[in-house]
RONU-387026 format. One line per 5 residues: their letters; for each residue x, y negated, z of C-alpha. Coordinates in steps of 0.02 Angstrom, whole numbers, plus 32768, in hexadecimal, padded with zeros to 4 digits. Example, Ala and Ser with C-alpha at 12.3 -4.5 7.8 and 13.67 -1.06 7.14 Angstrom:
2
AS> 8267 80E1 8186 ~ 82AC 8035 8165
***
This chain:
340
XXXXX> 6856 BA16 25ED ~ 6875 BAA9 264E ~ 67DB BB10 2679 ~ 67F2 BB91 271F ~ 6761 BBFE 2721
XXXXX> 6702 BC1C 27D7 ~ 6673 BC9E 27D2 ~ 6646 BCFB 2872 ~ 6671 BDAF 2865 ~ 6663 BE36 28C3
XXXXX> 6710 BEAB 28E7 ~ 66FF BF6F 2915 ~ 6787 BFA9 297D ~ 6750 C080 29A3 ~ 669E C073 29FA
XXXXX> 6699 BFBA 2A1D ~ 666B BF26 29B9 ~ 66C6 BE75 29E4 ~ 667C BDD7 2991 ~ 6729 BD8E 294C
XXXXX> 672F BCCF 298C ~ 6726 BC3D 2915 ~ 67B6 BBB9 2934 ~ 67F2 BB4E 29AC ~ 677F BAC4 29F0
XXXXX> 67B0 BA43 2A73 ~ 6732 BA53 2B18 ~ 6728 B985 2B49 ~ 670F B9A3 2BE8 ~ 67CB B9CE 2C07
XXXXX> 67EF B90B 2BD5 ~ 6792 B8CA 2C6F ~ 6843 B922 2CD8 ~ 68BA B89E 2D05 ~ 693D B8FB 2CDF
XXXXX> 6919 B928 2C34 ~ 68F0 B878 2C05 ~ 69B7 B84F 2C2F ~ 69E4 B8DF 2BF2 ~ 6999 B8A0 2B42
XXXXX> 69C8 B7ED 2B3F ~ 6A8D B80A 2B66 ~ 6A7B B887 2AC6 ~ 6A28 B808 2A5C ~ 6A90 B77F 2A9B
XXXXX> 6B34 B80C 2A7C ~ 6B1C B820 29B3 ~ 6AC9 B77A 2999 ~ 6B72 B740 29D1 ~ 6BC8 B7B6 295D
XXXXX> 6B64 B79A 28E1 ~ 6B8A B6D8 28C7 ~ 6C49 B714 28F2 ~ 6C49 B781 2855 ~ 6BBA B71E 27FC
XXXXX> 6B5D B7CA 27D3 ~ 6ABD B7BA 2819 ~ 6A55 B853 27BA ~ 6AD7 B8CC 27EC ~ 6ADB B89A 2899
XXXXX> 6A18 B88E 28AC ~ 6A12 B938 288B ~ 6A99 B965 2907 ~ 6A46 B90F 297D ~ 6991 B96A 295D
XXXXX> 69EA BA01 2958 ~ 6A36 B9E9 2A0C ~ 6983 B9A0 2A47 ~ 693E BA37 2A1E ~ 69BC BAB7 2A62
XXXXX> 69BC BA64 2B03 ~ 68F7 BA54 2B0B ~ 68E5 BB12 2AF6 ~ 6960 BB24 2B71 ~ 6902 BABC 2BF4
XXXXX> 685D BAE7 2BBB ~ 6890 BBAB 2BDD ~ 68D4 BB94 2C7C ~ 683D BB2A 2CB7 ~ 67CF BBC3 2C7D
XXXXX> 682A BC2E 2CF2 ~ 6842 BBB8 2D78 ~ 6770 BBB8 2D6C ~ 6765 BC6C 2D63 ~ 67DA BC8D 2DF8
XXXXX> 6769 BBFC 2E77 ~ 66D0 BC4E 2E2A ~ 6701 BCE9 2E67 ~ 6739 BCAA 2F13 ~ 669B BC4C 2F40
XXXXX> 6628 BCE6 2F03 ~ 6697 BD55 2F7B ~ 667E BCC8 2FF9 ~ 65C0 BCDB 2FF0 ~ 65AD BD8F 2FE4
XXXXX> 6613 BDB9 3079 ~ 65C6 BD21 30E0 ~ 6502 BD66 3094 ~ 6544 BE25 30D6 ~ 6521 BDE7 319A
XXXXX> 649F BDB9 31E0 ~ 645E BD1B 31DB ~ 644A BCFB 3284 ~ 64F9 BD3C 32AC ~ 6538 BCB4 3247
XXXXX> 659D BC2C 3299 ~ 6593 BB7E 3272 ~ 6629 BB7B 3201 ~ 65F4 BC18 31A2 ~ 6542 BBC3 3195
XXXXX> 65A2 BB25 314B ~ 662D BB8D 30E0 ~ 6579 BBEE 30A4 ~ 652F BB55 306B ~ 65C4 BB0B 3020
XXXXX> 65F8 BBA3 2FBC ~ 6541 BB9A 2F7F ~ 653E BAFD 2F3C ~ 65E6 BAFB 2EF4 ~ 65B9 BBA5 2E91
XXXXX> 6513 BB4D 2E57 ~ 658E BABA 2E15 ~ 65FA BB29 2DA8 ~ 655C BB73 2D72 ~ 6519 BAD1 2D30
XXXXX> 65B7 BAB9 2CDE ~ 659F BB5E 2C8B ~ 64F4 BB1D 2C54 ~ 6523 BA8E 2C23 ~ 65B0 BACD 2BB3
XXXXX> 6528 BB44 2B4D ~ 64B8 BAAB 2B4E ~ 6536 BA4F 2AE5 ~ 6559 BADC 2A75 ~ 64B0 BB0D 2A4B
XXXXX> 64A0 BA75 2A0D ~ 63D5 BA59 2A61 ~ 637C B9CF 2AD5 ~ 6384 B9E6 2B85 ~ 62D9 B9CE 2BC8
XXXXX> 62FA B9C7 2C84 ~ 6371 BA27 2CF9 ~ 6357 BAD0 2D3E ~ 637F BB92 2D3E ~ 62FD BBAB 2CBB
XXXXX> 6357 BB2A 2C46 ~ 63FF BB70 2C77 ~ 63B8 BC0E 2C21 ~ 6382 BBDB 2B9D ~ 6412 BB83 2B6C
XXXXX> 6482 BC11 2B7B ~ 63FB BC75 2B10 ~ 63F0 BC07 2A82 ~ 64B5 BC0C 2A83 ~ 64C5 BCC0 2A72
XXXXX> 643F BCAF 29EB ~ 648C BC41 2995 ~ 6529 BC98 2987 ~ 64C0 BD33 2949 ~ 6464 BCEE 28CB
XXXXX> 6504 BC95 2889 ~ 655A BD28 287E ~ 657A BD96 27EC ~ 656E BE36 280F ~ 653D BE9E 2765
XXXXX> 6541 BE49 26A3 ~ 64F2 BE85 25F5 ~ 65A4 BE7F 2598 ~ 6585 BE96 24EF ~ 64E4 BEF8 2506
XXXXX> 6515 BF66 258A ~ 6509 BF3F 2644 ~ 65AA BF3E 26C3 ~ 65D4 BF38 2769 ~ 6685 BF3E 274C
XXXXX> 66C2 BE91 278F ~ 6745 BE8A 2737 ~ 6702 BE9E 2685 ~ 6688 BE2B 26BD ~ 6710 BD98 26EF
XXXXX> 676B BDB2 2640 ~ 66D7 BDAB 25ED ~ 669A BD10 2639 ~ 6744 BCB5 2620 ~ 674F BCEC 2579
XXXXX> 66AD BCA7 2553 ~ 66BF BBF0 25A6 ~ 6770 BBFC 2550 ~ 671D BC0A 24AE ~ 66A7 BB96 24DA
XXXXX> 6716 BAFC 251D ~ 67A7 BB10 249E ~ 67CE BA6D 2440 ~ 6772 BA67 23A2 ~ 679E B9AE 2389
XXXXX> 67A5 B978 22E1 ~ 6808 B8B7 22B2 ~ 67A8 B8AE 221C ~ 671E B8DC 224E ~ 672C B87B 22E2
XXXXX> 6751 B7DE 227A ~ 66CB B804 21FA ~ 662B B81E 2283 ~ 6673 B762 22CC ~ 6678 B719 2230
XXXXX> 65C6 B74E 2201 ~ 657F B704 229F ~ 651D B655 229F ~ 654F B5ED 2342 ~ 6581 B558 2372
XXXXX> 663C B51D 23A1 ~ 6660 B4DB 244C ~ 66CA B433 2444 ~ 6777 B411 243C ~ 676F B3D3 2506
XXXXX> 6707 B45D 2539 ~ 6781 B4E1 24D1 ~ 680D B48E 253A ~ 67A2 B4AE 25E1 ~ 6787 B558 25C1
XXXXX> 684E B56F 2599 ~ 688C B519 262B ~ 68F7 B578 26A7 ~ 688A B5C9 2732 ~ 68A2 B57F 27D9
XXXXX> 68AB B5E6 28A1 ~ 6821 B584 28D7 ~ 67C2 B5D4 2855 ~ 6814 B691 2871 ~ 67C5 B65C 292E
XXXXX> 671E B635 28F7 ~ 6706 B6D4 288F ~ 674B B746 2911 ~ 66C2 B6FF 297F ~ 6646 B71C 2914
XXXXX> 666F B7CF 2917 ~ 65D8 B82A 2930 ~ 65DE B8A1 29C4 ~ 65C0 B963 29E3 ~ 6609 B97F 2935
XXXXX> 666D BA08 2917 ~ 6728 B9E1 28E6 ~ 678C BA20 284B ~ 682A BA96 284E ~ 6891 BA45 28E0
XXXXX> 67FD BA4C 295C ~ 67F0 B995 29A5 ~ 6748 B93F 29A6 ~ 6712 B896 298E ~ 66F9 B899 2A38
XXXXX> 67CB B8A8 2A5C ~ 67CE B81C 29CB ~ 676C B7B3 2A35 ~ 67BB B7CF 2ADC ~ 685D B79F 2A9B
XXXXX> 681D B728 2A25 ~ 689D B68F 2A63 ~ 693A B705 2A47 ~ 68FC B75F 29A7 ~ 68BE B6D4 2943
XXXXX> 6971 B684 290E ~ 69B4 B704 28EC ~ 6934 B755 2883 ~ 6931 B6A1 2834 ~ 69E2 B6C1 27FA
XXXXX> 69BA B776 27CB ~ 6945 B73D 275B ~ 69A4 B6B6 26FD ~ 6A41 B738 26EE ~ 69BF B7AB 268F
XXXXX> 6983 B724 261F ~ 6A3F B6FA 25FF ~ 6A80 B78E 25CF ~ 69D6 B7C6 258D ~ 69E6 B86F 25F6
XXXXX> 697C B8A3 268F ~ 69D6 B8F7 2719 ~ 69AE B9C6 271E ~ 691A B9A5 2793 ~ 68B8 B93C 272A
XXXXX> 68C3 B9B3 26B3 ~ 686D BA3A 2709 ~ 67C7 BA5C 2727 ~ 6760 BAED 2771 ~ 66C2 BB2D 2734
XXXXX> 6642 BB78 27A0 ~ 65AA BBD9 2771 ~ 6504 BBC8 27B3 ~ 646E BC27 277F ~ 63DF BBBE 271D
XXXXX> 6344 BBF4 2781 ~ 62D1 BC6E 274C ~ 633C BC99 26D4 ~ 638B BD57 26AC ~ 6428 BD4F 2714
XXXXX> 647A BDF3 26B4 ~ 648E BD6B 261F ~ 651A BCEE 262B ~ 64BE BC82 25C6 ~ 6453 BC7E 2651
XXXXX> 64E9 BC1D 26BC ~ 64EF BB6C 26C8 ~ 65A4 BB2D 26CC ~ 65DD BA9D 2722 ~ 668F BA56 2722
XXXXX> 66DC BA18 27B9 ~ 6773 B9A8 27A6 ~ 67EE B95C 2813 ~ 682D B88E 27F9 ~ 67E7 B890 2752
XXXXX> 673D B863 279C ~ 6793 B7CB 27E2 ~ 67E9 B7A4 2742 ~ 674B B7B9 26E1 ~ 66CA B753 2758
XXXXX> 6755 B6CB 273E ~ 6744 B6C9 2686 ~ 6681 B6D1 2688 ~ 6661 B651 26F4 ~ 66ED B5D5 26AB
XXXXX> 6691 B5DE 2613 ~ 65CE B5F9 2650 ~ 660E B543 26A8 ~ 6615 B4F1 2600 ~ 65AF B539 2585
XXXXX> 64DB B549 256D ~ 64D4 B5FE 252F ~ 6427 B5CD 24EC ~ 6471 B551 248A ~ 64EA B5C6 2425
XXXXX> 649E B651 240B ~ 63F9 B6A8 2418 ~ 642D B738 24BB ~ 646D B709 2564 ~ 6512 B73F 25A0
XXXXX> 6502 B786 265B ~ 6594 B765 26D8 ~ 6608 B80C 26FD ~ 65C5 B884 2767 ~ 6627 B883 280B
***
């Protein structure tokens, strides 16, 4: 598996210091637009059509991810700007309105007033609502003091996951980018394939468990259906963050009808040909910081992997077997369900 590093860093361009952005995330909210929902399902519709016309289905999935994503940026960019632009309007609105005096005020200004008012304090709660997700925290009730506090655990949450200095060797640096190759040379190191046949074959033969019958070896074996591609998309959890191509479980879910068959098929190629499609391949590690804990260390960094499909392809596995077989019974650990 392909491992893309993602670390925080911090970027010095003369006197001023940028925070270099992470990747690509999809922002839900731009799925509740009518127009993007179409948009979406003639696209899926497009190479799920191509794909059964060519009978490639991994190649055109990620085709089709790729073109989700490009035209999600797009439309999430230009609804940034299109919010930016009436944000600006309605604040010039109210100053110029708040300039006279109030009793000068006809009723249409006092109406246009209270309109522009409310509509800022809308986009406002959308801002709010948007660092409420992201910071990851309960919201108690509404309110200006919550909106605050939202948007200050956000910023310090991007601080304190950010690297800004590491002991390298015994000596401390701020350079970023020494600090990025060292980090991916170390998680390199660390993830490379140490995998061993023999020794693989040996630790298996040297275990004491039971064998699962004939019928229930057959169970496990049998082809994988779309109803149950469907029922593990669904039980997706939520507010997770994605892997490389940036679409949540929460765009899984959405589109769950028009995904599910032809992930289905996806799947059963890969088991076919016994080759995952680039995507599945890829993973990217984040690093947060283990509290209390000497951040100038990397070993003080907790990494977590964040994967695309696989998670789907992997919940499938674990619960077609978890369905038929008493752990207890076989051995004397439990085997938990994928992470997802």
């Amino acid at each position: 598996m392909i491992i893309k590093l993602y670390a925080s860093v911090n970027i010095s361009a003369g006197h001023t210091l940028a925070t270099r952005s992470s990747y690509w995330k999809l922002n839900c909210s731009i799925l509740q637009k009518d127009e993007v929902q179409n948009k979406l399902k003639d696209m899926i519709s497009f190479y799920w059509s191509k794909a059964n016309e060519e009978n490639c289905f991994g190649l055109n999935w990620e085709l089709l991810k790729y073109e989700i994503g490009k035209f999600l940026r797009k439309s999430g960019a230009q609804t940034v700007q299109a919010r930016k632009a009436e944000e600006l309007k309605i604040v010039s609105s109210i100053t110029n309105l708040s300039s006279k005096d109030p009793d000068s005020l006809t009723e249409g200004e006092k109406e246009e007033l209270s309109y522009s008012q409310i509509k800022l304090d809308e986009l406002y709660r959308q801002k709010a609502k948007g660092a409420f997700i992201r910071s990851r925290s309960k919201w108690l009730e509404e309110g200006e003091q919550n909106s605050h506090y939202f948007f200050s655990l956000e910023k310090h949450h991007s601080t304190i996951n950010n690297i800004s200095k590491l002991n390298i060797n015994g000596a401390i640096t701020e350079d970023q980018r020494k600090t990025a190759d060292f980090c991916s040379s170390f998680y390199k190191e660390l993830y490379s394939s140490k995998f061993s046949p023999t020794a693989a074959e040996n630790f298996l033969n040297s275990l004491s468990v039971k064998m699962i019958s004939e019928v229930d070896r057959e169970h496990c074996d049998r082809p994988i259906s779309p109803q149950e591609v469907q029922r593990a998309i669904n039980q997706l959890k939520n507010n997770k963050s994605p892997g490389s191509d940036g679409l949540s479980s929460e765009f899984y879910k959405f589109f769950v009808t028009e995904l599910s068959s032809f992930l289905h098929r996806v799947f059963v190629e890969c088991i076919n040909n016994e080759c995952l499609p680039t995507t599945l391949t890829q993973g990217i590690t984040v690093l947060i910081p283990k509290s209390n804990k000497d951040k100038l260390l990397l070993d003080n960094w907790r990494p977590i992997c964040l994967l695309n499909d696989y998670k789907i392809k992997a919940l499938l596995l674990a619960r077609s077997v978890m369905v038929l077989i008493s752990v207890s019974s076989l051995c004397n650990f439990s085997l938990p369900l994928p992470a997802v």
